[in-house]
N, C-alpha and C positions, 0 to 999 in steps of 0.2 A: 068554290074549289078549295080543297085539301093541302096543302103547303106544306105543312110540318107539322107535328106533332109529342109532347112532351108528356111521357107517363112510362107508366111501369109495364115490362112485360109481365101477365098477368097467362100465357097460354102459348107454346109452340108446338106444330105438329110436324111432321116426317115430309107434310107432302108442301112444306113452305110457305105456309103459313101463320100468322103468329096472331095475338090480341092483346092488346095494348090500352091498358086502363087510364083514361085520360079525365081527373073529374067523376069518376066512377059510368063512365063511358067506356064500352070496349067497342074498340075499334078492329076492326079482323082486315089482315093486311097480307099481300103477298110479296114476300123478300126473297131476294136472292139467296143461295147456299153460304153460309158465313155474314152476311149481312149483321146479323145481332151480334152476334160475336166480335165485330168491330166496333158497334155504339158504343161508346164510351159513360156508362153511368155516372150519374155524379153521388153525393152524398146521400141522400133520399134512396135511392138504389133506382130514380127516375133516367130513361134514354131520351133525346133525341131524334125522330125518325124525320128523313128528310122525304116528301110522299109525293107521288106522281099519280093524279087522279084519273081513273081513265075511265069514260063513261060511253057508251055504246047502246043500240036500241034496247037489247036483251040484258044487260048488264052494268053495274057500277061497282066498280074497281079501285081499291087503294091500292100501290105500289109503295114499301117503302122501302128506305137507302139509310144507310149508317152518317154518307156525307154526301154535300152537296155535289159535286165531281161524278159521283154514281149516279145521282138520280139525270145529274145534265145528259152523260153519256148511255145513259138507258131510253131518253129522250131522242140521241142522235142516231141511236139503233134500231126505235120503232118507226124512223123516218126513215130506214134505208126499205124499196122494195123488199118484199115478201117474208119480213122481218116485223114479227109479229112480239106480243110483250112476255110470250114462255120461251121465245127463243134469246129476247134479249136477256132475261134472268138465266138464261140457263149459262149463255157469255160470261155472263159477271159475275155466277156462281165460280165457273171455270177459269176465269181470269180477270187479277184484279186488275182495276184503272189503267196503273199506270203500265203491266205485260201486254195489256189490250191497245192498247196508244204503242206501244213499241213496239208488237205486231204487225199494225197497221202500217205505220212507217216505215219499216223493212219490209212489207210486202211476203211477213212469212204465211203465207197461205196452207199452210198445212196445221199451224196454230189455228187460224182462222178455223179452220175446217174440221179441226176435232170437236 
């Protein structure tokens, strides 16, 4: 299994996906809206992705996250029934970590449900 991964974005498309040169490996990843845009590079111009691997009969799937917080809470979303892994990116596209956690808590259901 896939954990994390440290290299260059090397590719991003429209439709949320990215590739991430790792060791001259690309990795083709599906991130949330804004996702990269939080990893923080360091000198190398190298990110960080934190990656939730999802494998299924038809398919294997990387998942990745800026920080570990995203990937946990994208984990706690594909565990909710009928909450599948385009709808939890599309959550965390729409609202980060910690709006999604306060959502929840206050029971705004209307947040929830845009």
């Amino acid at each position: 299994m896939i954990g994390r991964l440290v290299g260059k974005i090397v590719d991003e498309s429209a439709d949320g996906t990215a590739v991430v040169d790792v060791g001259g490996v690309g990795y083709e990843l599906t991130v949330p809206l804004g996702a990269l845009g939080r990893a923080q590079p360091d000198a190398a111009g190298a990110v960080t992705l934190w990656i939730h691997t999802h494998v299924r009969e038809d398919a294997f799937v990387l998942y990745g996250f800026a920080t570990r917080e995203d990937r946990a809470v994208f984990r706690q979303l594909i565990a909710v029934s009928n909450i599948g892994p385009k709808i939890a990116l599309s959550i965390l596209g729409a609202l980060p970590v910690g709006d999604l956690a306060a959502a929840v808590a206050g029971g705004e259901t209307t947040k929830l449900t845009r």
